[in-house]
C-alpha positions as a printed NumPy array, in Angstrom:
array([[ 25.698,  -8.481, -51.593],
       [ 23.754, -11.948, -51.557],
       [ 20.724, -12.532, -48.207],
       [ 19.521, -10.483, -45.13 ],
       [ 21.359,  -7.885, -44.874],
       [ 21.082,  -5.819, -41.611],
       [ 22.469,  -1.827, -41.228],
       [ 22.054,   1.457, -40.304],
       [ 20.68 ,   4.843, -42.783],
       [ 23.916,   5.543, -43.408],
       [ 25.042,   2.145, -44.285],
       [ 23.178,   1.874, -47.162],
       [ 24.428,   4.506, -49.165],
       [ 25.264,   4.073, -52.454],
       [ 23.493,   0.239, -52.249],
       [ 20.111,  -0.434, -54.152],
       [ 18.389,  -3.444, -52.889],
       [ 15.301,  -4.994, -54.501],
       [ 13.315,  -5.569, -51.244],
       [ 13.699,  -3.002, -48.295],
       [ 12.507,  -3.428, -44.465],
       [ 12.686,  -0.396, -42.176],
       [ 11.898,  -0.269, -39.257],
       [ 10.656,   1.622, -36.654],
       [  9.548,   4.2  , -38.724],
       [  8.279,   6.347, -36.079],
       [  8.416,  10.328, -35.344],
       [ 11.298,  11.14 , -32.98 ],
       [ 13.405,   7.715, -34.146],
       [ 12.823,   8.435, -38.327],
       [ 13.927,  11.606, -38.257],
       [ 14.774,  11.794, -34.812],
       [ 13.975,  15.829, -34.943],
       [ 15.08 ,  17.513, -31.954],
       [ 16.56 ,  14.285, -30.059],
       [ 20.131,  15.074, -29.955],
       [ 21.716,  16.548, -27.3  ],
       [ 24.095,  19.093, -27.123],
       [ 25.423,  21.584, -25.219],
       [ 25.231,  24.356, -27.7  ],
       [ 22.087,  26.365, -27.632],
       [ 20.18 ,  25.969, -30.855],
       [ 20.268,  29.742, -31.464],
       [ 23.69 ,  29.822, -30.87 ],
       [ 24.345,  27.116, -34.116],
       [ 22.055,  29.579, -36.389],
       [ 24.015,  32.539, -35.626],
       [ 27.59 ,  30.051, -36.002],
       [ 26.654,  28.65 , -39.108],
       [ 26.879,  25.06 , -37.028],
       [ 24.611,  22.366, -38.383],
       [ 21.226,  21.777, -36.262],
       [ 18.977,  18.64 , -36.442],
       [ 17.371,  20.313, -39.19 ],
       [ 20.131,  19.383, -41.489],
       [ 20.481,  15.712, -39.997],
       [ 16.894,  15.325, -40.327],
       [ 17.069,  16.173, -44.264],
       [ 20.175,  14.002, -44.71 ],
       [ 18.379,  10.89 , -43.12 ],
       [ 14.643,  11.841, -45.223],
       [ 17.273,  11.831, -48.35 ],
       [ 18.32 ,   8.416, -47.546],
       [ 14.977,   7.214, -46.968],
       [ 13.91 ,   8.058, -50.129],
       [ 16.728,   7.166, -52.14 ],
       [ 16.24 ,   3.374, -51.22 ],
       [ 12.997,   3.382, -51.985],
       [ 13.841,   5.267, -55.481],
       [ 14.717,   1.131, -56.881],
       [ 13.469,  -1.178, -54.766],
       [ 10.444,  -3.169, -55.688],
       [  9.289,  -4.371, -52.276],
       [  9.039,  -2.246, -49.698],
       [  8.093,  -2.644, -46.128],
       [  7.771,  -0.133, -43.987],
       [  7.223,  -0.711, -39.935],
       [  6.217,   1.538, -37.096],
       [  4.785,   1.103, -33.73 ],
       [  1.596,   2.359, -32.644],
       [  1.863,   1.691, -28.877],
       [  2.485,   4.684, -26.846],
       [  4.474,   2.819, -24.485],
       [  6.704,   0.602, -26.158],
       [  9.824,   2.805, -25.044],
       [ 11.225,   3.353, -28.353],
       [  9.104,   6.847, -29.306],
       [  5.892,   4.569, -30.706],
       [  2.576,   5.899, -30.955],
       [  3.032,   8.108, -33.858],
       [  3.972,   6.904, -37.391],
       [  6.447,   9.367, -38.876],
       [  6.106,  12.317, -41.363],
       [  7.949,  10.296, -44.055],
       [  5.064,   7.762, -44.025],
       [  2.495,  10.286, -44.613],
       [  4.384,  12.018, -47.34 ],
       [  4.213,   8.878, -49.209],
       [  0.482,   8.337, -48.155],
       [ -0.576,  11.727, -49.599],
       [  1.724,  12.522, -52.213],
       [  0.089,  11.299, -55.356],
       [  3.219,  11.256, -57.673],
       [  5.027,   8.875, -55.606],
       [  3.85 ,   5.222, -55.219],
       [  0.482,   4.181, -55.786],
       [  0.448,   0.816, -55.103],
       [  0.602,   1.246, -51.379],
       [ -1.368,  -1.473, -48.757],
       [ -1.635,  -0.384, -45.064],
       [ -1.628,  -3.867, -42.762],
       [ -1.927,  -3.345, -39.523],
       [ -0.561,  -6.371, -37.253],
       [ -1.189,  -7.277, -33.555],
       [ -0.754, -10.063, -31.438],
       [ -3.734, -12.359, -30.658],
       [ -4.832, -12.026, -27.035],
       [ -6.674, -14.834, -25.261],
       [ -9.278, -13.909, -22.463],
       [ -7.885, -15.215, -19.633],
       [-10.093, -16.9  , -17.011],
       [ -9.531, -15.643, -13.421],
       [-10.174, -18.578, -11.886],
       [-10.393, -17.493,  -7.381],
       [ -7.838, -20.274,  -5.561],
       [ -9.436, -22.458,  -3.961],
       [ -8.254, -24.629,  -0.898],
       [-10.295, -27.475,   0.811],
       [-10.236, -28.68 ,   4.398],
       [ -8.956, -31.685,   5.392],
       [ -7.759, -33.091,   8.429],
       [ -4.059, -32.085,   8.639],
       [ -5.465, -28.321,   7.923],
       [ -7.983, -28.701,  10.728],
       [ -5.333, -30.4  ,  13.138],
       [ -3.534, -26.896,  12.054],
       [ -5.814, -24.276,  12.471],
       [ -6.446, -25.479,  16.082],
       [ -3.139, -25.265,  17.032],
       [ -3.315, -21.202,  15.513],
       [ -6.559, -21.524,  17.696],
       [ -4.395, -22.578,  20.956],
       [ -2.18 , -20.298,  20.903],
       [ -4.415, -17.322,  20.199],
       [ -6.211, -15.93 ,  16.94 ],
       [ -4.941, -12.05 ,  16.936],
       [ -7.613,  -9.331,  15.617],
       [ -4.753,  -8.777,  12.925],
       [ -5.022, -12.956,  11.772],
       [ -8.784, -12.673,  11.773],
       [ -8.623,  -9.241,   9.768],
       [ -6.84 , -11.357,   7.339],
       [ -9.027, -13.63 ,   6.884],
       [-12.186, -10.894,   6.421],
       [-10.139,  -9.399,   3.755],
       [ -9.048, -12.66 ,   1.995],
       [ -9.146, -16.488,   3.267],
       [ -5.841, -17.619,   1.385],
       [ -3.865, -14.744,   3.244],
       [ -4.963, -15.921,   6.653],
       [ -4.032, -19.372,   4.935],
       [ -0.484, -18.747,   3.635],
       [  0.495, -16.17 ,   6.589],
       [ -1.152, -17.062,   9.576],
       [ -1.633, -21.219,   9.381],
       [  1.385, -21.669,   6.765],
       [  3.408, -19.005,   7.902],
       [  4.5  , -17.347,   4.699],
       [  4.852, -13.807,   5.155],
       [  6.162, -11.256,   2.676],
       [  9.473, -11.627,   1.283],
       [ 12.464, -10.309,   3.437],
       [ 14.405,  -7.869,   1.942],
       [ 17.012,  -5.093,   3.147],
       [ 15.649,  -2.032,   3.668],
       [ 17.22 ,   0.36 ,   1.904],
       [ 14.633,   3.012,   3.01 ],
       [ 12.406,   3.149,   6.366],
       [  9.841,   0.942,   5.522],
       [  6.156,   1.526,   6.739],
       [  6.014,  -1.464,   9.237],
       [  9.674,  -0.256,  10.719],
       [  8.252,   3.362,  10.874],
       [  4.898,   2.389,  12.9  ],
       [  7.547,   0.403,  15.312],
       [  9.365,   3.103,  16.031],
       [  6.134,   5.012,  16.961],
       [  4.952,   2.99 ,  18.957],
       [  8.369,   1.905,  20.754],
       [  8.963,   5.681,  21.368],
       [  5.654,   6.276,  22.885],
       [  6.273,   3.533,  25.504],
       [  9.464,   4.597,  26.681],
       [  7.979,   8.168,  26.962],
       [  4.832,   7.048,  28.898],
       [  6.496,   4.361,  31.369],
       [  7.057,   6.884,  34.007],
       [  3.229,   7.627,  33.867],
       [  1.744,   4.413,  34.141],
       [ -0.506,   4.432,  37.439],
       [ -0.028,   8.621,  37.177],
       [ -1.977,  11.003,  36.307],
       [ -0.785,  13.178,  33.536],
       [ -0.123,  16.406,  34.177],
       [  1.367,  19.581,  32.157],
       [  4.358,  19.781,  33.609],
       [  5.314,  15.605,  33.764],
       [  4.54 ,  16.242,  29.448],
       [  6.662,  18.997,  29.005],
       [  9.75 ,  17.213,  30.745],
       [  9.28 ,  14.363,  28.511],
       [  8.954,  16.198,  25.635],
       [ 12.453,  16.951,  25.846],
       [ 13.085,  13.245,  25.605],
       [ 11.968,  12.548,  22.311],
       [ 14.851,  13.461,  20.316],
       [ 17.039,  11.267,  22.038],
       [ 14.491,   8.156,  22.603],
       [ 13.831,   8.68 ,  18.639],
       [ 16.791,   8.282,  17.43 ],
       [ 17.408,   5.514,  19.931],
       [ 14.687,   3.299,  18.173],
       [ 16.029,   3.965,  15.164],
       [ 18.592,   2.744,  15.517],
       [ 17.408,  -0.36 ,  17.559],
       [ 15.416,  -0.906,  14.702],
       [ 17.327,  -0.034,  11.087],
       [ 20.148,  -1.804,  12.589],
       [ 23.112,  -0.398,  10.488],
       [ 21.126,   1.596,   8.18 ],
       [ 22.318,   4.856,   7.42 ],
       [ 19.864,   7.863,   8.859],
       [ 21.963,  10.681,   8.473],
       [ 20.671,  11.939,   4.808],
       [ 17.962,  11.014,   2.638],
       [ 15.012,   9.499,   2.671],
       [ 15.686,   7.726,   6.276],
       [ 16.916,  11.025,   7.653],
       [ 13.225,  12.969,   6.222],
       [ 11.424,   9.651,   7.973],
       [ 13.358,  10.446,  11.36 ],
       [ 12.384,  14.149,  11.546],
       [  8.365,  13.035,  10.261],
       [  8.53 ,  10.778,  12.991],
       [ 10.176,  13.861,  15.781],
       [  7.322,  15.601,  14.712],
       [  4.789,  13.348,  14.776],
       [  5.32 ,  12.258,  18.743],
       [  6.34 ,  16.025,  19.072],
       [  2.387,  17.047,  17.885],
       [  0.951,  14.425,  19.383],
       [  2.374,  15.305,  22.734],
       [  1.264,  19.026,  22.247],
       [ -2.19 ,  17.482,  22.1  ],
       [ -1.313,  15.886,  25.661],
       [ -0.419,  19.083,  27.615],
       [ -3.85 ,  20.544,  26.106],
       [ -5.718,  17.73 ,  27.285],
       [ -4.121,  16.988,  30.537],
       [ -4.598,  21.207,  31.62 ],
       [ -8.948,  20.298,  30.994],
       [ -9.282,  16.975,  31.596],
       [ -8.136,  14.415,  34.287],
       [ -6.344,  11.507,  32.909],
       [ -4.597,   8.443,  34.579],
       [ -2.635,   6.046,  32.604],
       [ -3.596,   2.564,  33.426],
       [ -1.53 ,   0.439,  31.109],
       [  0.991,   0.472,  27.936],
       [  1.537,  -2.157,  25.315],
       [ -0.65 ,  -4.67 ,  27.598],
       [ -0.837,  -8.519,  26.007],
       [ -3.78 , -10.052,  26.921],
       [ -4.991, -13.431,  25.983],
       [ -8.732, -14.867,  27.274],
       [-10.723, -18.389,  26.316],
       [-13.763, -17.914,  23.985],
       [-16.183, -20.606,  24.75 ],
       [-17.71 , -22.427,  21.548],
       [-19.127, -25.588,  21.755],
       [-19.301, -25.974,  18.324],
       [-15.941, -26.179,  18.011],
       [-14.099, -29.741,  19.797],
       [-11.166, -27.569,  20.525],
       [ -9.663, -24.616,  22.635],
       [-10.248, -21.034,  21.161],
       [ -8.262, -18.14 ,  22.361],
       [ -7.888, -14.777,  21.2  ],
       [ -4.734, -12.358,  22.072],
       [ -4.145,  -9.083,  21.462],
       [ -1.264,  -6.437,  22.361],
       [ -3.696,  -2.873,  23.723],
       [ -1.22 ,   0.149,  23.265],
       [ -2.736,   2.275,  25.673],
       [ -5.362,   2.247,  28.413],
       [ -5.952,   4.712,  30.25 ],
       [ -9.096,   6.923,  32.655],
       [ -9.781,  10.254,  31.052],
       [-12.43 ,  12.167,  33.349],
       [-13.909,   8.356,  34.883],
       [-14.459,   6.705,  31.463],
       [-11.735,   4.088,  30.863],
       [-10.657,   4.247,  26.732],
       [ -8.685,   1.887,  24.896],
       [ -6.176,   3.739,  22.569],
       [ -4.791,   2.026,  19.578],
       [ -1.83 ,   4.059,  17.521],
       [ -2.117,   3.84 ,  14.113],
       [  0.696,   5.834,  11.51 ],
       [ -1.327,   4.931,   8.619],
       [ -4.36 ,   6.469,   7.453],
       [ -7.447,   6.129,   8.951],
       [-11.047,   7.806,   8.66 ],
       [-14.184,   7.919,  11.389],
       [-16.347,   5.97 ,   9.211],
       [-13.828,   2.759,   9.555],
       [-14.665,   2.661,  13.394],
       [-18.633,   3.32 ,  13.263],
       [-21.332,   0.52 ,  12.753],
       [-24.293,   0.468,  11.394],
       [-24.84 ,  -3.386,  10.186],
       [-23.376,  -5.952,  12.59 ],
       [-23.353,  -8.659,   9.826],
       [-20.889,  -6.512,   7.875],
       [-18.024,  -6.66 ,  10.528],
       [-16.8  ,  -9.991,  10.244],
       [-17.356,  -9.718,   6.197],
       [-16.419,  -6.446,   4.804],
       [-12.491,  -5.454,   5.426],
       [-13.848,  -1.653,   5.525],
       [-14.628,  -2.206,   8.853],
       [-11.541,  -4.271,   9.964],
       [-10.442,  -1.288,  12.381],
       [-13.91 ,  -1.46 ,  14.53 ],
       [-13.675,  -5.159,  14.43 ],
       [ -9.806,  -4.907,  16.181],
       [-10.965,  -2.264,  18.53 ],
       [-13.694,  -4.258,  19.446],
       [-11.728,  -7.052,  19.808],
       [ -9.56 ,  -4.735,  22.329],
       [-12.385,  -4.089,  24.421],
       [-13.619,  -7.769,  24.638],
       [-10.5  ,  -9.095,  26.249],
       [ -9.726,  -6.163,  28.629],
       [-13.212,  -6.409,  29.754],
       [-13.282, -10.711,  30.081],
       [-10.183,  -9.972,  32.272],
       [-11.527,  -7.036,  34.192],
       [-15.302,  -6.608,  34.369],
       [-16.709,  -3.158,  33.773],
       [-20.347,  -2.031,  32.328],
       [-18.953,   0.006,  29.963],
       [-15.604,   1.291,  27.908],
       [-14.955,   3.394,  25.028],
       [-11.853,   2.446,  22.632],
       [-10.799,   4.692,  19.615],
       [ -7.964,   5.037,  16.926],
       [ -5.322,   7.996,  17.046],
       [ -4.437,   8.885,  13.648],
       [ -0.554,  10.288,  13.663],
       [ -1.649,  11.438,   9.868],
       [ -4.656,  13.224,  11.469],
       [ -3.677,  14.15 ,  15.104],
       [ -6.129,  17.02 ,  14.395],
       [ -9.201,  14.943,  14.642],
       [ -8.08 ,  13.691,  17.825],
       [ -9.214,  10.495,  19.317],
       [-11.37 ,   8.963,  16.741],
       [-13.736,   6.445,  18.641],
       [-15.759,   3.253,  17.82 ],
       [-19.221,   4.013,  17.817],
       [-22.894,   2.642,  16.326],
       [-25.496,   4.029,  14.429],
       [-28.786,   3.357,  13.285],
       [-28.031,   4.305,   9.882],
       [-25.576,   5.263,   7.586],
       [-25.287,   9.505,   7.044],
       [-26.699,   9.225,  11.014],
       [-25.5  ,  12.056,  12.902],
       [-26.486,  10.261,  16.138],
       [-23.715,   8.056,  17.917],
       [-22.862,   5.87 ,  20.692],
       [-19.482,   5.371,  21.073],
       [-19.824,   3.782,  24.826],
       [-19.008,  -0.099,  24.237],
       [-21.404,  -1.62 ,  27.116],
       [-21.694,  -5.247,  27.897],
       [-25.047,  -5.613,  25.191],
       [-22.795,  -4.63 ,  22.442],
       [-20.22 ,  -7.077,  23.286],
       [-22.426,  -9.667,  23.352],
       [-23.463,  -8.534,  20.038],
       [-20.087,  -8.249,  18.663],
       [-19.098, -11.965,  20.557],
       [-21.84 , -13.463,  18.853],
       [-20.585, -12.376,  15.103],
       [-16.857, -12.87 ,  15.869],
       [-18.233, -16.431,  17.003],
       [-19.557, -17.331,  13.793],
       [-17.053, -16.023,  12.136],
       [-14.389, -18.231,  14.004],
       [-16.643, -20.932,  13.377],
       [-16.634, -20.944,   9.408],
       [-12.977, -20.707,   9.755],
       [-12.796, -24.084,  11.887],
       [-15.704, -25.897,   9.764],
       [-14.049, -29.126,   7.661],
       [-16.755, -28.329,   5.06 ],
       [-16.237, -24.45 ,   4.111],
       [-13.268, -24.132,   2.04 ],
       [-10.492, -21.438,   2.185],
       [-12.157, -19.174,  -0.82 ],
       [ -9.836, -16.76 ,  -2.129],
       [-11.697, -12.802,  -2.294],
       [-11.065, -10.626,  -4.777],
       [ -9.147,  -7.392,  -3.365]])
């Protein structure tokens, strides 16, 4: 045999070679110990007389050693990375047998090799304003910034610059499974055809339990409207479908409990709205939309209800620093209810509102509203939205609209 000659253990029998590479001398691969599969219980080979791995392990540690018994260069390889997928991390017991038997080879150099890893740099994107981006982020502005495009824009400028000015959303692919955004449609969806009737009603115990018995039917309806041809019968889709049953079904429980103590009227379901903001800073119409899921009159205080199947906490929809609201995404929840109450109160005056988040993931906590403090830990809250602390919100979602529209403040990109 004459050059590089590649094979298996077993190949090599009977062969002497004066240089020797093996490879992946690792425990689990050289001997592969307990690795091979059978359907045989292991006890059941003892008491048979059937070979085990213990014999294939001593017929591959013969091998080994009988090509190293006349070679005269040796290299021996194993992988010390735990997650290489083929059993690194641990060198095998043939290597330390040679290591610590002293009448074997004493000439033996340890090397250990790894690639050369640059620091890379992570330089944040970067995108300046010109005129063509200016021209298009007033026609965004026309047609309406949405407390979702400006919640974008808290939590990173280039997302509100690739999805809501360029357009470029997340790739579409087919869902296989329900996928979060398709599951919080179906909420919602669900709840509005089971509400309708009420709008302009009060709610009452007996109008809930009646539509209760809807919700199986209206589910399964949206469902379908929505997964198109998917398959909802078994699975994962068919779990999401019952989560979803019982979701609306708890949530409606809630209702009968609240409508037998307290008076509520529903006012209005899924309501777009879209009002002016004046800012003469800016050379160019401002508008801000919004789509309110629920408003409604519970005991004379009018609430603005947004559903949310995700999870949310109280501390997302309390204030303490007013600066932080149009900066830090933590509080992008308050800044969307707030948002809410701004245009429902431009297009019908009152002195004062409250507007809250119901959690489906934490029906339990109930209606969980926007409210200030004076400081953070503060027990003491004021979860009535009043005309003062609109114009204190109006002012900071000014500025904020503001940098976005200023030729000289570049699209920065924030680390997430």
């Amino acid at each position: 045999l004459e050059g590089l000659q590649i094979m298996g253990m077993l190949e090599s029998r009977n062969l002497d070679f004066e240089t020797v590479i093996i490879t992946s001398v690792n425990e689990g691969i050289l001997p592969s110990g307990k690795a091979n599969n059978s359907f045989i219980p292991f006890d059941l080979k003892i008491f048979s007389g059937l070979p085990t791995y213990k014999e294939k392990d001593a017929v591959y540690t013969y091998h080994f050693y009988r090509l190293l018994q006349r070679a005269k260069n040796v290299y021996i390889l194993y992988s010390t990375d735990p997650d290489d997928g083929l059993g690194g991390g641990e060198r095998s017991r043939l290597i330390n047998q040679l290591l610590t038997d002293d009448n074997t080879f004493l000439n033996i150099v340890e090397t250990y090799a790894s690639p050369s890893i640059l620091p890379s740099l992570n330089v944040l994107e970067q995108i300046d304003k010109d005129a063509s981006l200016i021209e298009r982020i007033a026609l965004h502005a026309a047609s309406g910034f949405s407390p979702t495009s400006l919640s974008n824009y808290i939590r990173n400028p280039i997302d509100f610059y690739k999805r809501n000015l360029l357009g470029i959303n997340d790739v579409m692919e087919v869902e296989e499974n329900v996928a979060a955004n398709t599951f919080g449609t179906i909420v919602h969806d669900t709840l509005e055809d089971l509400y309708r009737p009420f709008v302009g009603e009060t709610l009452t115990e007996k109008g809930l339990i009646d539509a209760k018995g809807n919700i199986n039917s209206l589910v399964e309806h949206h469902f379908s409207k929505s997964y198109g041809d998917g398959d909802i019968s078994r699975g994962k889709n068919l779990i999401a479908l019952h989560v979803v049953r019982r979701y609306i079904e708890n949530f409606i429980a809630l209702e009968i409990e609240e409508a037998k103590n307290h008076h509520i009227e529903i006012l209005g379901l899924e309501e777009k709205l879209v009002i002016r903001l004046d800012i003469p800073e800016i050379n160019f119409p401002i508008h801000l939309k919004g789509k309110l899921d629920r408003i409604d009159i519970k005991d004379g205080t009018l609430r603005i209800i947004d559903y949310k199947t995700g999870n949310t906490s109280t501390t997302q929809v309390e204030i303490v620093d007013w600066e932080q609201i149009t900066v830090d995404y933590d509080y992008a929840k308050a800044f969307q209810l707030l948002c809410y109450a701004l245009m429902y109160t431009t297009k019908t005056p009152l002195p004062a509102v409250e507007a809250g988040i119901i959690s489906f993931k934490k029906l339990g906590t109930g209606l969980m509203r926007f409210a200030t403090k004076p400081k953070k830990g503060s027990r003491s809250k004021d979860h009535v939205i009043t005309q003062q602390t609109l114009e204190r919100f109006t002012h900071e979602l000014k500025q904020l609209i503001i940098e976005i529209c200023d030729i000289n403040i570049p699209f920065v990109e924030k680390e997430v």
